[in-house]
C-alpha positions in Angstrom: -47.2 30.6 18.0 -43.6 31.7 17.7 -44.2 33.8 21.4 -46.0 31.1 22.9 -42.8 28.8 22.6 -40.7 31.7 23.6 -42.8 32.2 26.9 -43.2 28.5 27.5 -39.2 28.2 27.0 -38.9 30.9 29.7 -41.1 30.1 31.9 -39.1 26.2 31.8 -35.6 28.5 32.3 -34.5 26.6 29.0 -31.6 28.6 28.6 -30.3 26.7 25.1 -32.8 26.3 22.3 -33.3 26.0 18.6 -36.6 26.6 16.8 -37.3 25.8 13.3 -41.0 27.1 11.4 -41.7 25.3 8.5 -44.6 26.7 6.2 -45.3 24.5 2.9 -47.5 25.9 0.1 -48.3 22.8 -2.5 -49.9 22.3 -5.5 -51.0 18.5 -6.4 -52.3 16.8 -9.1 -52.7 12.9 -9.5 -53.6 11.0 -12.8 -55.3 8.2 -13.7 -53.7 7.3 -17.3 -54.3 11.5 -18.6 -57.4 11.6 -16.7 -56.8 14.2 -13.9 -58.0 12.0 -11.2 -57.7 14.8 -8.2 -56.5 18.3 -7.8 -55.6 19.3 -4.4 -54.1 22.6 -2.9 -52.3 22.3 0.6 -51.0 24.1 3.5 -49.3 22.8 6.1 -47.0 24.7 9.2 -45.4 23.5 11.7 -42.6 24.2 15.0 -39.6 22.1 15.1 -38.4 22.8 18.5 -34.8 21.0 19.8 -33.9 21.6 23.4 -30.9 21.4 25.1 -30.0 20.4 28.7 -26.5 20.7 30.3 -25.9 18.5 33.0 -22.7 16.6 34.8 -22.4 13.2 36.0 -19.1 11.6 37.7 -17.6 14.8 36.8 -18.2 14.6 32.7 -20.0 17.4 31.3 -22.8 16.3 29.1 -25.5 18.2 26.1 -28.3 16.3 25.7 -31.1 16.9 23.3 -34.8 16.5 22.4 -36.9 17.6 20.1 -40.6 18.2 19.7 -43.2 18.9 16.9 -45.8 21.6 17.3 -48.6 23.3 15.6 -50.3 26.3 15.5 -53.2 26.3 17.4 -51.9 23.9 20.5 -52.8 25.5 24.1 -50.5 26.8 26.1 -50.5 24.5 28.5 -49.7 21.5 26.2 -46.9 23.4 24.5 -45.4 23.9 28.3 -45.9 20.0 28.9 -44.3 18.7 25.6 -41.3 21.2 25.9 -41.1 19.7 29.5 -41.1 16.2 28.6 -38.5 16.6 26.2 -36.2 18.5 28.5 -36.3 16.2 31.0 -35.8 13.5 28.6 -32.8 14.9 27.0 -31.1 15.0 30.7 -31.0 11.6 29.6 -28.7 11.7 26.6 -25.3 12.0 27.3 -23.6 13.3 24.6 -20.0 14.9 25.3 -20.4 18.6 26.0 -20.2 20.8 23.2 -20.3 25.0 22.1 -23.6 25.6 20.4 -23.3 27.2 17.1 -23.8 30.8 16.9 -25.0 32.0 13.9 -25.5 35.0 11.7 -29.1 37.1 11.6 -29.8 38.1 8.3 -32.7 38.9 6.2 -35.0 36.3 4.5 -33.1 34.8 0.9 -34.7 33.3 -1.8 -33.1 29.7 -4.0 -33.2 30.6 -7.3 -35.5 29.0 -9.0 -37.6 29.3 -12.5 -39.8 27.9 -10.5 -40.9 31.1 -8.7 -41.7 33.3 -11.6 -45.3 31.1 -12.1 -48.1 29.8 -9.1 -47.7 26.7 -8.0 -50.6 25.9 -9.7 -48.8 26.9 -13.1 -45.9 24.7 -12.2 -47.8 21.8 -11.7 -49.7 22.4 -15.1 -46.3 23.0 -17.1 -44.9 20.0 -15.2 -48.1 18.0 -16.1 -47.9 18.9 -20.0 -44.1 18.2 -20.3 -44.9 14.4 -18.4 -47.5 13.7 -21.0 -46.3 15.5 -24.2 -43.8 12.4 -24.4 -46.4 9.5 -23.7 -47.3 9.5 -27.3 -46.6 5.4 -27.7 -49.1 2.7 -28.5 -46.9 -0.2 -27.9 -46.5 1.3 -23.8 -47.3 4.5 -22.0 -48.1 6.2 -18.6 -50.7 4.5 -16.4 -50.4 7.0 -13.4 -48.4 9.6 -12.2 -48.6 12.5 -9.3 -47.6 16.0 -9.6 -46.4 17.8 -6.3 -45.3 21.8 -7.1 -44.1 23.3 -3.4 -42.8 26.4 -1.8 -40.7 25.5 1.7 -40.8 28.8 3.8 -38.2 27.8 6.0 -37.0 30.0 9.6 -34.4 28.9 12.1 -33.9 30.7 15.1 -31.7 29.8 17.7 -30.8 31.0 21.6 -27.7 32.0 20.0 -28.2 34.1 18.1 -29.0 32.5 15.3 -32.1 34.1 13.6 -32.3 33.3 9.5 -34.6 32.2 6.7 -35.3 31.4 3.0 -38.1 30.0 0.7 -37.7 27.3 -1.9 -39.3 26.2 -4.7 -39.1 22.4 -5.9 -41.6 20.1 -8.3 -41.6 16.4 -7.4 -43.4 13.7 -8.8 -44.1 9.7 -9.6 -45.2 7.9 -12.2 -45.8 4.5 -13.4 -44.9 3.6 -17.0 -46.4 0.3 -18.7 -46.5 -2.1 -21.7 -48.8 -5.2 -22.2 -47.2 -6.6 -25.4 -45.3 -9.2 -25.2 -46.3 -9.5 -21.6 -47.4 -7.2 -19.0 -45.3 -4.8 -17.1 -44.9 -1.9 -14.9 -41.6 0.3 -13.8 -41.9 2.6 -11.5 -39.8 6.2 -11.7 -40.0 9.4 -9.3 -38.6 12.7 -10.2 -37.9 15.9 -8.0 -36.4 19.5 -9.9 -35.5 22.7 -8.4 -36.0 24.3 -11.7 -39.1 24.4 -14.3 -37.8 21.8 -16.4 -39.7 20.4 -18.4 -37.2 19.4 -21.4 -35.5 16.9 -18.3 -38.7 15.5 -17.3 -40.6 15.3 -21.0 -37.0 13.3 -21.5 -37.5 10.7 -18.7 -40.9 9.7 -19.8 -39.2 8.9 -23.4 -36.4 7.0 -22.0 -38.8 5.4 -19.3 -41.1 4.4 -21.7 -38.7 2.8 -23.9 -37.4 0.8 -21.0 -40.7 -0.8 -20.1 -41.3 -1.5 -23.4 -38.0 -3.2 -23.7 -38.9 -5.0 -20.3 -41.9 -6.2 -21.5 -39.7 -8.2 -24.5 -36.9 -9.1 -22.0 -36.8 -13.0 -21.0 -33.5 -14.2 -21.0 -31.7 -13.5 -17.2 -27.9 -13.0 -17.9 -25.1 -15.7 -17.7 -23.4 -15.9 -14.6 -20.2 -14.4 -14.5 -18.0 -11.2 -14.2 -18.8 -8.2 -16.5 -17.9 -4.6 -17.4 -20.9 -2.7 -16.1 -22.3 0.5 -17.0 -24.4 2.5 -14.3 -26.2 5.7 -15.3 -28.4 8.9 -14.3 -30.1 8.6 -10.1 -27.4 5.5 -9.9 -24.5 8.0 -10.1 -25.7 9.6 -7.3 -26.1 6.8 -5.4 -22.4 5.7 -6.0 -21.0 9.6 -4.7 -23.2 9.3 -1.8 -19.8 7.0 -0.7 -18.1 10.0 -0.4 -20.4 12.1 0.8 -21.2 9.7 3.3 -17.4 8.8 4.4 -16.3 12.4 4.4 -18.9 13.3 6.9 -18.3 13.8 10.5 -20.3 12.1 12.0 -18.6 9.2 10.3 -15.6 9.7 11.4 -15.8 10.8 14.8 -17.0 7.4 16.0 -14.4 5.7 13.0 -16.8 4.4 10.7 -14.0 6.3 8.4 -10.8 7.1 8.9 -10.6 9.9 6.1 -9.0 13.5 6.7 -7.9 15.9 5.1 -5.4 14.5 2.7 -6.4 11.1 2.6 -6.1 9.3 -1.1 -10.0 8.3 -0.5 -9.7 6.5 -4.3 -6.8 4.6 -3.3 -4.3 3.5 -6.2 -6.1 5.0 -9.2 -5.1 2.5 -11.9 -6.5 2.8 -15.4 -9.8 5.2 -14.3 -9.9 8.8 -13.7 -9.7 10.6 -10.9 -12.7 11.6 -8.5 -13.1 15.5 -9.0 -16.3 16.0 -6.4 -17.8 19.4 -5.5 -20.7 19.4 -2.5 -23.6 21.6 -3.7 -25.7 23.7 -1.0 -29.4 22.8 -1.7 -30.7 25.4 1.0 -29.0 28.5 1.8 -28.9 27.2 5.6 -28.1 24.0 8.0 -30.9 22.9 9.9 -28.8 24.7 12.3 -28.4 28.1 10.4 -25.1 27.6 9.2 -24.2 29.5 6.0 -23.9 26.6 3.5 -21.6 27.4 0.2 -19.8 25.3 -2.6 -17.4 23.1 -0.9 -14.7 20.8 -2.5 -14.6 17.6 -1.4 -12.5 15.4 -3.6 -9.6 17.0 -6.1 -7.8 14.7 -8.2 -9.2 11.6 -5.6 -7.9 13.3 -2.5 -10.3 14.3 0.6 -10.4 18.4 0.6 -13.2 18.6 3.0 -14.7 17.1 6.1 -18.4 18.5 6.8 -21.1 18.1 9.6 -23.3 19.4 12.3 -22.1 21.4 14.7 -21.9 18.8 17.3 -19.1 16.5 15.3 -17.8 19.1 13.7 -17.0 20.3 17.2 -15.8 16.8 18.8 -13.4 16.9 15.5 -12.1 20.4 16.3 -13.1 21.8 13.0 -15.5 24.6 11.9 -19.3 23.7 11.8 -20.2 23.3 7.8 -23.4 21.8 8.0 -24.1 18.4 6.5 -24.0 18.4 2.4 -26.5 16.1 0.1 -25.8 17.3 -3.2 -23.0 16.5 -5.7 -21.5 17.9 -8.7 -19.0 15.2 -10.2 -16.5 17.1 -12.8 -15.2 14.1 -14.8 -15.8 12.6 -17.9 -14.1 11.7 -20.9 -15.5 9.2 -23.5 -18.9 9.0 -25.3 -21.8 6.9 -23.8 -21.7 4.9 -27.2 -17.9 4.1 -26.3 -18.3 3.8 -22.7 -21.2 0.9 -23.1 -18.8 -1.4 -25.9 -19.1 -4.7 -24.7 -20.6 -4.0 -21.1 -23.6 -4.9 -19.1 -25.9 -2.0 -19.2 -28.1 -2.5 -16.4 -30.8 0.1 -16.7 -33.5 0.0 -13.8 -33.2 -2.4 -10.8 -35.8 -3.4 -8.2 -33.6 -1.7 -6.0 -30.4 -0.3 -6.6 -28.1 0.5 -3.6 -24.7 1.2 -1.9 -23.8 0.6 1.7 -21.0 3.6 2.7 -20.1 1.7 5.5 -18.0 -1.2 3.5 -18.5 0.1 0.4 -20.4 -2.4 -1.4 -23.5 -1.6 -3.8 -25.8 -4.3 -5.7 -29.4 -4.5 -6.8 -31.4 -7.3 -8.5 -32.3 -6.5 -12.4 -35.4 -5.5 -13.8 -33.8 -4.6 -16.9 -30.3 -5.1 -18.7 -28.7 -4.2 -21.8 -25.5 -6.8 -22.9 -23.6 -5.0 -25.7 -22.0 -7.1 -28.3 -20.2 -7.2 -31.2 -23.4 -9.4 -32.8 -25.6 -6.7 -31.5 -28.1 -6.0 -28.3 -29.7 -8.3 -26.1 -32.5 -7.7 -23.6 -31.9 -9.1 -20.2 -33.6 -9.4 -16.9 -33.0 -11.4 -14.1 -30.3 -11.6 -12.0 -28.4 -9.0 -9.9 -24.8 -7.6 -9.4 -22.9 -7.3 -6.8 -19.6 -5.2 -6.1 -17.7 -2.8 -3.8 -16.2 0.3 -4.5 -13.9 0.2 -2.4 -12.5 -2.4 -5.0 -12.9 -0.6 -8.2 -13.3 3.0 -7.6 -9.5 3.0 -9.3 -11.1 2.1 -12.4 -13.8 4.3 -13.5 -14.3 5.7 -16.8 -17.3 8.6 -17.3 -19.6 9.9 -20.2 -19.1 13.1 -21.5 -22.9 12.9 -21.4 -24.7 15.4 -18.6 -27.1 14.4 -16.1 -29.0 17.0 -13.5 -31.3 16.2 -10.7 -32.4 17.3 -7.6 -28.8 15.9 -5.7 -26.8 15.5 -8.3 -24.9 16.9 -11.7 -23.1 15.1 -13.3 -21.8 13.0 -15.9 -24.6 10.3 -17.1 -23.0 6.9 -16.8 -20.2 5.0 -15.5 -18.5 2.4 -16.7 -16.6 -0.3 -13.9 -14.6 -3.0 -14.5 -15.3 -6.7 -13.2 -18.4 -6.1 -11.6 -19.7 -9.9 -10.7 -23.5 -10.8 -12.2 -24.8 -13.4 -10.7 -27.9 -15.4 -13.5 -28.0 -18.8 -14.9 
């Protein structure tokens, strides 16, 4: 299949190219309560192809680019006709003239992963016994839940040069927790590891299954007013992506930001601690084939790093890095007993989230913890609403770790004067 888009690329004289061949291996299982509902084994592969057309127009020099899906098995003549379409319809796209990047060749390399040393089969079983050993309650427990064990072969090749690959392991999953006493009540919760653990997901399903049973006793929505919030494990990492986000360059070529190198992205740091942010490579390679490595981004609150594709990366004048997901946040200095002392705890939202673009993040409340001197009361209602941008000089951290797929880190985070809106 690989030749047959070579020879159709030729035969177009589409000089400037990229080609990437995805091959996914799964295992998946699906649950009905600890009923194995469905076991299914997958394959899928597929051709990413991106073309690129140079052109001029009132004397600018433009790349445009398109790309296509294929599969194996199309004909010839269809893979000519799609690759034609889209290079015609990239002469279209007038993006400022850019290099291409050229990248290494080098042989195929593996993520590390505990994942690889079973089947996927296996990793879905392991990953299946560590989700139920924990559902072991009769006041709430799991009602459904889907297993997905995957290995991403993954080959870029490029007119440049470029010609690299790698294989990755993952286990992802969702499952649906509930309680019927006092009333009834379902949370929803995903997971996704690179690694066989099973310790971190046998712990979500305890700490899921104590928030829906907690739900299920929650009436009472929370006074209207400003509050000391706490925000813990996948919130964390939706409060970095702000960095991740603004440090990008595709943000800041257009000035959506106005970071660079240097710039005091926490502002005046006033009585929190400073951002110490590391981006994590979660391939070996850019969709492009750029080498991706550990890269600092924030030390001590200041912008070390500006990363991207090639072709803002390139507008910028800076070396192609690829564009970074994951996070590793060094900070972190009181307990999570300390750091929740008279704050809102909000523990699960209907949907938490955080706009990079003015900073502000908010969700609505499924369920809320209010920590008092008399003691703990269950909350939900409500929602909270804040910006970053506002009170990123005041963050305090656990010492308590939390790992996922995008993020390690520590587990909560405690910010000041966060407004709650409730009765």
């Amino acid at each position: 299949m690989k030749q047959a888009i070579l020879n159709a690329l030729s035969a177009l004289n589409i000089s400037d190219y990229s080609m990437t061949e995805q091959q996914r291996s799964s295992a998946e299982l699906f649950f009905i309560k600890k009923r194995l509902d469905m076991r299914r084994v997958k394959d899928t592969h597929e051709y990413s192809v991106t073309v690129y057309n140079v052109f001029e127009e009132d004397g600018k020099k433009f790349r445009g680019s398109s790309t296509v899906i294929l599969f194996p098995g199309t004909e010839a003549a269809e893979i000519t006709h799609q690759l034609e379409d889209a290079y015609n319809a990239a002469g279209y796209v007038k993006n400022p003239y850019y290099d291409l990047y050229e990248g290494p060749k080098e042989a195929v390399k593996e993520v590390p992963s505990t994942l690889s040393a079973h089947t996927l089969s296996q990793n879905a079983e392991l990953m299946a016994a560590a989700l139920f050993a924990a559902d072991t309650r009769d006041d709430a427990w799991l009602n459904s839940a889907e297993i997905f064990a995957c290995r991403d072969h993954i080959s870029i090749f490029a007119s440049t040069g470029t010609d690299v690959s790698y294989v990755k392991y993952s286990c992802k999953g969702e499952f649906v927790a509930q309680a019927k006493d006092p009333q009834d009540v379902e949370q929803y919760f995903s997971f996704t590891y690179n690694d066989l653990d099973t310790d971190a997901l046998a712990d979500k399903v305890r700490h899921a299954l104590n928030a829906v049973c907690d739900r299920a006793h929650a009436t009472d929505c929370p006074e209207a007013g400003t509050y000391d919030v706490v925000l813990s494990d996948r919130h964390m990492a939706t409060l970095m992506n702000l960095y991740v986000t603004r440090s990008r360059a595709a943000m800041i070529y257009p000035h959506y930001s106005d970071w660079e190198i240097g710039t005091a992205a926490q502002g005046e740091i006033t009585t929190g601690e400073a951002l110490n942010i590391t981006l994590m490579p979660h391939v070996p390679y850019s969709p492009e084939g750029i080498p991706m490595r550990e890269r600092t981004l924030l030390k001590d609150g200041t912008v070390q790093c500006i990363h991207g594709t090639t072709r803002f990366c390139r507008y910028l004048g800076i070396e192609p890095t690829g564009d970074y997901f994951n996070t590793k946040l060094d900070n972190g200095t009181v307990s999570f007993d300390e750091l929740k002392k008279g704050c809102l705890y909000p523990a699960s939202f209907s949907d938490f989230q955080m706009d990079p673009m003015d900073g502000h993040f908010g969700g609505e409340i499924r369920l809320a913890y209010l920590y008092t001197e008399s003691g703990v009361k269950l909350l939900t209602g409500g929602s909270i609403n804040g910006s970053m941008f506002d009170k990123q000089g005041m963050l305090t951290f656990s010492r308590e770790r939390y790992t996922d797929a995008d993020y390690s880190g520590p587990f909560a985070v405690r910010i000041k004067g966060v407004n709650v809106s409730g009765k």
